[in-house]
C-alpha positions in Angstrom: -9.1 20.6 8.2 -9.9 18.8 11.4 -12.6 17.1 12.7 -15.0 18.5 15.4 -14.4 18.0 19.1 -16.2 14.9 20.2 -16.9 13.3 16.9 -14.4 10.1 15.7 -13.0 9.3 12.4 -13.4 5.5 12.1 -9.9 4.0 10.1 -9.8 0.5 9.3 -7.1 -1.5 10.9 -4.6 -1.6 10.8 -5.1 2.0 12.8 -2.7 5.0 11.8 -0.8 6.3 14.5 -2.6 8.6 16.9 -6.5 7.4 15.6 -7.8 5.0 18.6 -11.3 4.3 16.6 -11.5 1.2 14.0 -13.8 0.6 11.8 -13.2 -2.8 11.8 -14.3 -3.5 15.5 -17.3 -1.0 15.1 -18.7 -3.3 12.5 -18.3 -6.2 14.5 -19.3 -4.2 17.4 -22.9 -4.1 15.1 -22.9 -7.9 14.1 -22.3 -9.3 17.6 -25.4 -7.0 18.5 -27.5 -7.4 16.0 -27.1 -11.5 15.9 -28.4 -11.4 18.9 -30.8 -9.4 19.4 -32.6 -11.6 16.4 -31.7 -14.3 18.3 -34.0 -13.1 20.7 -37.0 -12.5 18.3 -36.7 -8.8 18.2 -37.1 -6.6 14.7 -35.1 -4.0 13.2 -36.7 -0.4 13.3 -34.8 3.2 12.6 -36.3 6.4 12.8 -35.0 9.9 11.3 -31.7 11.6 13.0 -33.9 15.0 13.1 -37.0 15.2 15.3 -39.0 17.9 16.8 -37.3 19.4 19.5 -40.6 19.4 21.4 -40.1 15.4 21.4 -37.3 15.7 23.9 -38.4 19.0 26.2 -42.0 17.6 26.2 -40.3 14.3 28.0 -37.6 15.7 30.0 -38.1 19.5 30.6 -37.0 22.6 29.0 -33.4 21.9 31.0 -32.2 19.1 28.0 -32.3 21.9 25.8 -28.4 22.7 26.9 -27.7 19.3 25.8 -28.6 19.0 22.5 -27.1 19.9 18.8 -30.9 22.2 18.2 -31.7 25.0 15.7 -34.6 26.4 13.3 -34.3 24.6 9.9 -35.6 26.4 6.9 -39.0 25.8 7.2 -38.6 27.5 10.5 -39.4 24.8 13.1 -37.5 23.8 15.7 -35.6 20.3 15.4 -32.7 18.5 17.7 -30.7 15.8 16.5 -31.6 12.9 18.0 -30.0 12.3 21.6 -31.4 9.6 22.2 -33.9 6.9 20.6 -36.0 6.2 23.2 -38.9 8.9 22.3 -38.5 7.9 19.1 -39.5 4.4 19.2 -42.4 5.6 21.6 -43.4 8.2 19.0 -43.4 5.3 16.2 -45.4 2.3 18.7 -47.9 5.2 19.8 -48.9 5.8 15.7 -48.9 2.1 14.7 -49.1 -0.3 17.5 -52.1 -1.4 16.0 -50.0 -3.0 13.2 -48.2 -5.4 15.7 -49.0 -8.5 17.6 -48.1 -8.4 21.2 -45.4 -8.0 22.7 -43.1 -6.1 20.2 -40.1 -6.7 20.0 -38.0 -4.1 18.6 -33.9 -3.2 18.1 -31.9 -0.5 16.5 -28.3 0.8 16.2 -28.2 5.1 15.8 -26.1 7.3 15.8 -26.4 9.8 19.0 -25.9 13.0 19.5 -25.5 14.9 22.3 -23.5 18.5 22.9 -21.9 17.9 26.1 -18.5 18.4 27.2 -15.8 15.4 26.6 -14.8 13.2 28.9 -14.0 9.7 29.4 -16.3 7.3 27.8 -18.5 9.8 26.7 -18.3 12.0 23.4 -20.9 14.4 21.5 -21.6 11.8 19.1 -22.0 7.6 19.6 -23.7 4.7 18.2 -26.1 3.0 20.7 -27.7 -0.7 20.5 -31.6 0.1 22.0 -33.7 -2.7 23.0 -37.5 -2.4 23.9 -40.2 -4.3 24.5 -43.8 -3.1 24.2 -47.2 -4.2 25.1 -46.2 -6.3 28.1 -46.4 -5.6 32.3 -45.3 -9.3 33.3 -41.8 -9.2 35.3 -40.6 -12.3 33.0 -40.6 -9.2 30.2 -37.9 -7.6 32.7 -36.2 -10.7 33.1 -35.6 -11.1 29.4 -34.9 -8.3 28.5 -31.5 -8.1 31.6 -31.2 -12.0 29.4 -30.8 -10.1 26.8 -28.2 -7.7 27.9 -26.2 -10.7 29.4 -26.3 -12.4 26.0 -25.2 -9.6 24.0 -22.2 -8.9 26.5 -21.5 -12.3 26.3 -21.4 -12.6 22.4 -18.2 -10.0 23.0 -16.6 -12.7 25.1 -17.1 -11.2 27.7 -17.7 -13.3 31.1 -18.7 -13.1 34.4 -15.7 -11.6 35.7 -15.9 -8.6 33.2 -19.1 -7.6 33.9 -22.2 -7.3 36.5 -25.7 -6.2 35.9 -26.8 -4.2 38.8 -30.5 -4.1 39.5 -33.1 -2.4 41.0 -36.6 -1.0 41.2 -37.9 2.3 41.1 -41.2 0.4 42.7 -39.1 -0.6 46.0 -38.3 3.0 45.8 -41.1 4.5 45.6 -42.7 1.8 48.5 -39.4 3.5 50.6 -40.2 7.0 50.0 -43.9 6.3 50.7 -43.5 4.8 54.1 -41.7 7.7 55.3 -44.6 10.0 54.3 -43.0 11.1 51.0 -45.5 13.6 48.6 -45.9 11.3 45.6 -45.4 14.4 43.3 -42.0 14.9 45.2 -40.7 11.3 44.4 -39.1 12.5 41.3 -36.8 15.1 43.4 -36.4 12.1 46.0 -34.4 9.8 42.9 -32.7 12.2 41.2 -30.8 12.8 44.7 -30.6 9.0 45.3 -29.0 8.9 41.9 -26.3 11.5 42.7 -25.2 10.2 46.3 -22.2 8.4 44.9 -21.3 11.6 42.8 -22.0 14.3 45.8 -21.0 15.5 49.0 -22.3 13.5 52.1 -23.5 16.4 53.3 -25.4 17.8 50.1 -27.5 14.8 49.9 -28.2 14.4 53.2 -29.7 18.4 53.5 -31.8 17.4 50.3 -32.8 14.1 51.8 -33.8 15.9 54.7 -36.0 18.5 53.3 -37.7 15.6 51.7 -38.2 13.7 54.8 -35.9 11.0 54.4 -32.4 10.3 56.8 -28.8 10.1 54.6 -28.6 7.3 57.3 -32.0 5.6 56.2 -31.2 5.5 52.6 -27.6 4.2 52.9 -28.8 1.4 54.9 -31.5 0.5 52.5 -28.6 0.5 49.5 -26.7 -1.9 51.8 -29.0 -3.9 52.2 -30.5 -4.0 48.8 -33.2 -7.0 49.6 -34.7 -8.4 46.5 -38.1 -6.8 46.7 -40.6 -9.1 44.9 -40.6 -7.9 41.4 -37.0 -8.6 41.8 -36.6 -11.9 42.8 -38.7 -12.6 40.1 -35.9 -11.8 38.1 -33.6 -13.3 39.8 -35.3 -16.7 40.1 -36.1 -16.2 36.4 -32.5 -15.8 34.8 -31.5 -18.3 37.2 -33.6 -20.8 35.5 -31.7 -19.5 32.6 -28.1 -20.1 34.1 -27.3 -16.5 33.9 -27.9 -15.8 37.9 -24.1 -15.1 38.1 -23.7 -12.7 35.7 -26.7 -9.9 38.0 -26.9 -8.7 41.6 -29.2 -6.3 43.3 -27.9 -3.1 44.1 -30.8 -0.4 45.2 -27.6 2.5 44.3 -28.9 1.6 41.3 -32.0 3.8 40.2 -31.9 5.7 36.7 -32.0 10.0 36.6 -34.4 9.7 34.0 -38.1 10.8 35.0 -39.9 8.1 32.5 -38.9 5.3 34.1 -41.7 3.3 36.6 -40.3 -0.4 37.5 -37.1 -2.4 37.1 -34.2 -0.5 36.3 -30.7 -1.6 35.7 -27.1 -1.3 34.9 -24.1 -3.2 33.5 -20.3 -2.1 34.8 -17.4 -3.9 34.4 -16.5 -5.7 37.5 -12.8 -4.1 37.7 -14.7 -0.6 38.2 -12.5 1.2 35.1 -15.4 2.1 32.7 -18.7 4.5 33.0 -21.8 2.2 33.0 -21.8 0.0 30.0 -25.6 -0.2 28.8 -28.4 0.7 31.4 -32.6 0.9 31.0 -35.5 -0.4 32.9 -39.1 -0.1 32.7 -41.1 2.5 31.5 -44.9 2.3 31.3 -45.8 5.8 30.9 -43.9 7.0 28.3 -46.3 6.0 25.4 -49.1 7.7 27.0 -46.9 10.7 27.3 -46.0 10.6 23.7 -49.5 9.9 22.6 -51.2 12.5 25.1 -53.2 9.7 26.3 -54.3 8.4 23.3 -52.0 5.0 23.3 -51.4 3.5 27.0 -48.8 0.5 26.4 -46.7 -0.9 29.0 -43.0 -0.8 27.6 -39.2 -1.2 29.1 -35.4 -1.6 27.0 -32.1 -0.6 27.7 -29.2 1.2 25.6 -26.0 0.3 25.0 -23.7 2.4 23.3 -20.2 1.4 21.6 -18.0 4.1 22.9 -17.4 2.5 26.6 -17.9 -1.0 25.4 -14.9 -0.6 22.8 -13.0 0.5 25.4 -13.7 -2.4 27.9 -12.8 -4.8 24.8 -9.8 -2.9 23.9 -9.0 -3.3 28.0 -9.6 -7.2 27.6 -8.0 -8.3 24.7 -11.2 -8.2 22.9 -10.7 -5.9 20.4 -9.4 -7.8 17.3 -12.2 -9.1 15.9 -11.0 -12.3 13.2 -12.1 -11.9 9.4 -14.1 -8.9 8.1 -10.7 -7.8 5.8 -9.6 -9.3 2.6 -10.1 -13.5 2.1 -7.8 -14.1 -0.6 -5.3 -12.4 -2.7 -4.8 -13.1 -6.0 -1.3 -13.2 -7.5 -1.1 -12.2 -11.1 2.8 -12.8 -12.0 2.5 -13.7 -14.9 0.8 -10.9 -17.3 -0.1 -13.4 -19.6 -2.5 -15.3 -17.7 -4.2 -11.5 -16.5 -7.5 -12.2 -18.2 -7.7 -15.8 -16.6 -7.2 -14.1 -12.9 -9.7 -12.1 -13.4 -12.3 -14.9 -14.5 -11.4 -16.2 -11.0 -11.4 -13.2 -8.9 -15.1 -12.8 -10.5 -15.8 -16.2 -9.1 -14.3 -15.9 -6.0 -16.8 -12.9 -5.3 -19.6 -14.1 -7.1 -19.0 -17.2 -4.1 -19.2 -14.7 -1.5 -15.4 -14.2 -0.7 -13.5 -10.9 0.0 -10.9 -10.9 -2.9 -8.0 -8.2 -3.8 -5.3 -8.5 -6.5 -2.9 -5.8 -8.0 -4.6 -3.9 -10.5 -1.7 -3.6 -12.7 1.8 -5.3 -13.2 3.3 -5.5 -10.3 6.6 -7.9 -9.3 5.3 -11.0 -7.2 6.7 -10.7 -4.1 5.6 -7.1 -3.7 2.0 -8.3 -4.8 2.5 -11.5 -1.4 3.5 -8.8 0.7 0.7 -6.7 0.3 -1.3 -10.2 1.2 0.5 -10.4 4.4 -0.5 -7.0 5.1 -3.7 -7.1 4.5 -4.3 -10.1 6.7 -5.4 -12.5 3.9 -5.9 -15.6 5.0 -5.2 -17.4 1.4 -3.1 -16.6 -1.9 -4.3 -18.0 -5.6 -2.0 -17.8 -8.3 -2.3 -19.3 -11.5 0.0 -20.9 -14.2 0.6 -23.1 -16.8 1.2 -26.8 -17.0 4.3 -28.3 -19.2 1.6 -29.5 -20.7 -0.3 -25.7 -21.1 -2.9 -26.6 -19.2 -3.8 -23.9 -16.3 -3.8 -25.0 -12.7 -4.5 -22.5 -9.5 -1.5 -23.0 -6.6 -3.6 -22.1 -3.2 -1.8 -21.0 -0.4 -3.2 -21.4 3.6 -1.2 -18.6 4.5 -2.1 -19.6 8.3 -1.5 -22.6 7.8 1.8 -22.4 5.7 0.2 -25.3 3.6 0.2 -25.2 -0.3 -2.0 -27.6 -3.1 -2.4 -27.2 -6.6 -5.6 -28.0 -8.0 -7.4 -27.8 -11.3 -9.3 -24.0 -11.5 -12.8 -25.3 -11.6 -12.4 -27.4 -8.3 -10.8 -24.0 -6.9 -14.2 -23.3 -5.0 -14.5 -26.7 -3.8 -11.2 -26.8 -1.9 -11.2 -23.4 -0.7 -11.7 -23.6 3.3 -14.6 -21.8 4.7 -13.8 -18.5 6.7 
């Protein structure tokens, strides 16, 4: 029986041949984002993997339909799994926004769906850290929120010559588009073909560019620009403060196919140009009202970030073999005799908050070290017995090749922390 096209088995390491996906990095994929995200004040939420379908075709048209793992479930409605957890956390602030103090703060890590074809960087299923911010129209909210995005690459060890954020404004946009007598109704059509210029023919965009009153020539030279409008050098002046100015750069390419979005908007790559976009989001005041039908108006923005292209970029840097998270310490029982005292000490160990493993039943002793090496302890415990029958623990740095035998109940107290 095999798994479905597009889905992952996650093996921990080390990784049989053939299966790229470990579920050792994906957990500390999790921990490196979620430390910092509470670093930066913001809450845990989660929502359910199965929404109304209407919560996606009332946001982005009838079209998304094709993209999305939808039926009728028993009760005869009609549900998607969740694509994406941006409507979500609208759905949940428009209902109890009440609840909160301003401006919420809010994090989670689902699990994606979408049923798309397969390609690099992108499968039908992926886990995705999503910031947002609600409750707040200020640009610093912008500015810490690409602060954030910064941090949380950076917590990979990742540095400024991995990655860039690109940013931009759907505001300079829209001022653009406006001066050349653009229909505001038609500035919708007018991104979704600056979005696909890099992905087009020349000469596509320019005869949609044209029918919308704007020259190929016009917008190229604006991207090449790419001034810093004034809600972005607020940014910019704003993480520099921060020391993180070298990690971002304008770049007006940049502008988000997504209809909800309203201001800032950016994008992380990786600067050797290998990898699909590593996270992107922006600004997106409207969406709440749109969720709400008016009822909740709340100024919001976040971004996504999902582990499928960022395993790949640490895999690509040497990034990928996160220390600890397997076994601590091993625990030698060779002599069968002093079984029920190992296992007073194994409790301990675990009851102290260490990852222990020992052989369950006899088993010769250098069979029971090797399976220490493999498992990538760090330490080996073994006791015995004194001339004198007292019992003493031998403990064994394996990392550092260093030994010391000490009495058992000062075990704990010698034991280096991990």
């Amino acid at each position: 029986m095999e798994r479905l096209p597009g889905f992952r088995d996650f093996y921990p390491d080390p990784l049989p041949p053939g299966e790229p996906w470990s579920c050792d990095l994906r957990q500390h994929i999790f921990r490196c984002w979620r430390d910092t995200a509470r670093r930066y004040g913001f809450r845990e939420y989660d929502g359910p993997p199965l929404e109304p379908l209407e919560l996606y075709t009332n946001k982005s048209g009838a079209e998304i339909v094709a993209q999305l793992f939808n039926f009728n479930d028993k009760g005869d409605r009609a549900v998607a799994m969740r694509p994406e957890m941006t409507p979500t956390v609208a759905r949940m602030v428009a209902r109890s926004e009440r609840a909160y103090r301003k401006p919420i703060r809010w994090f989670s890590m689902p699990q994606l769906f979408r049923y798309e074809k397969q390609q690099k960087g992108r499968l039908r299923e992926h886990f995705q850290l999503n910031c947002d911010l609600f409750g707040e129209s200020d640009v610093s909210a912008d500015a810490e929120m690409v602060a954030l995005l910064v941090d949380v690459l950076r917590s990979f060890g990742l540095t400024p010559g991995d990655f860039v954020v690109r940013l931009s404004s759907r505001q300079a946009w829209q001022r653009f588009f406006a001066a050349r007598g653009g229909a505001p109704e038609r500035a919708y059509e007018f991104y979704q073909v600056v979005d696909k210029m890099d992905r087009e023919a020349p000469e596509a965009s320019s005869e949609k560019l044209r029918s919308l009153g704007v020259s190929l020539a016009e917008a190229q030279e604006f991207i090449a620009a790419s001034i810093p409008e004034p809600e972005l050098q607020a940014v910019l002046d704003n993480l520099e403060a921060r020391g993180l100015r070298e990690y971002v750069r304008v770049d007006y390419a940049v502008i988000r196919g997504l209809a909800y979005y309203t201001g800032v908007v950016f994008e992380a790559f990786d600067r050797k140009g290998e990898f699909r976009a590593i996270a992107g989001g922006g600004r997106y005041d409207q969406l709440v009202g749109q969720v709400s039908e008016g009822r909740v108006q709340l100024p919001a923005l976040g971004f996504g970030m999902g582990d499928v292209v960022l395993a790949e970029l640490l895999k690509a840097r040497g990034l990928a073999s996160p220390a600890g998270g397997g076994v601590d310490v091993v625990v030698l029982v060779e002599d069968e005799s002093l079984r029920r005292d190992s296992l007073a000490c194994v409790q301990r160990l675990r009851e102290a908050g260490r990852s222990v493993d020992y052989s369950l039943t006899p088993s010769k002793g250098d069979k029971q070290f090797r399976r220490a090496l493999d498992l990538g302890a760090r330490f080996t415990v073994r006791l015995e017995r004194t001339p004198e029958d007292a019992l003493q623990v031998r403990l064994k740095d394996l990392r550092q090749r260093q030994e010391q035998v000490v009495e058992p109940e000062r075990l704990l107290e010698v034991l280096p922390a991990v």
